[in-house]
Steps between C-alpha positions, in 0.01 A plus 500: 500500500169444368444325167254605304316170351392614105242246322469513130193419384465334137216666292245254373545461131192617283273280363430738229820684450635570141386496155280194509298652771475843295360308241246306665384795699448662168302234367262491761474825507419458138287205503315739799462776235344296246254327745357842609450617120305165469302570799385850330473394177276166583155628423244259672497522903505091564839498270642765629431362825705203430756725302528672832582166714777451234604837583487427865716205465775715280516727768577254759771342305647892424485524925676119513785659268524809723545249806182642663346148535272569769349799277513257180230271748320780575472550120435177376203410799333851416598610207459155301222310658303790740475815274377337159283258694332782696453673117394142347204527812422824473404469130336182558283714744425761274415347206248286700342815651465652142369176348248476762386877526616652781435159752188511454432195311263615207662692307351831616570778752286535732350857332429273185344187699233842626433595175442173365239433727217701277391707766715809382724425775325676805199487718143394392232763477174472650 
């Protein structure tokens, strides 16, 4: 006779089982809604850059509620601190570049510094 040897296995209980967790899932979810309108509606780029890490850090707490945590670090290192400061940077870079006409350093492009120069811009006659 053989005897067959049967384990039962207890399921782990769920953190977020139940009403409670229906509700808070809908509140991020929520609370992630509203953050993205307020990312589109922000009208200047260096607050909607910072509107944006907000965003970023909403999302990472929706991911913590889903029990993706390892996403929700993904989210929060990118999302909140990499994305807007790339965006904070990239207008920085910009705005210098247009303040100082095109790198240059004068003001002028290099077709104006030519015609500023009061020979008409090309080659001296003889």
């Amino acid at each position: 006779m053989t005897a067959t040897l049967t384990t039962v296995t207890a399921a782990a209980p769920d953190a977020l089982a139940g009403p409670l967790s229906d509700a808070l899932i809908a509140a991020a979810l929520a609370l992630a809604a509203l953050m993205a309108t307020a990312v589109a509606l922000t009208r200047d780029p260096v607050r909607q850059a910072i509107v944006l890490s907000g965003y970023g850090m909403v999302l990472g707490l929706l991911f913590l509620v889903l029990q993706a945590p390892d996403v929700a670090m993904s989210q929060i290192g990118v999302g909140t601190v990499l994305v807007p400061l790339l965006v904070v940077l990239a207008l920085h870079a910009t705005r210098h570049y247009r303040d100082n006409g095109n790198g240059n350093g004068n003001g002028k492009s290099g077709t104006e510094r030519e015609n500023s120069r009061g020979d008409g811009g090309g080659r001296a006659r003889r």
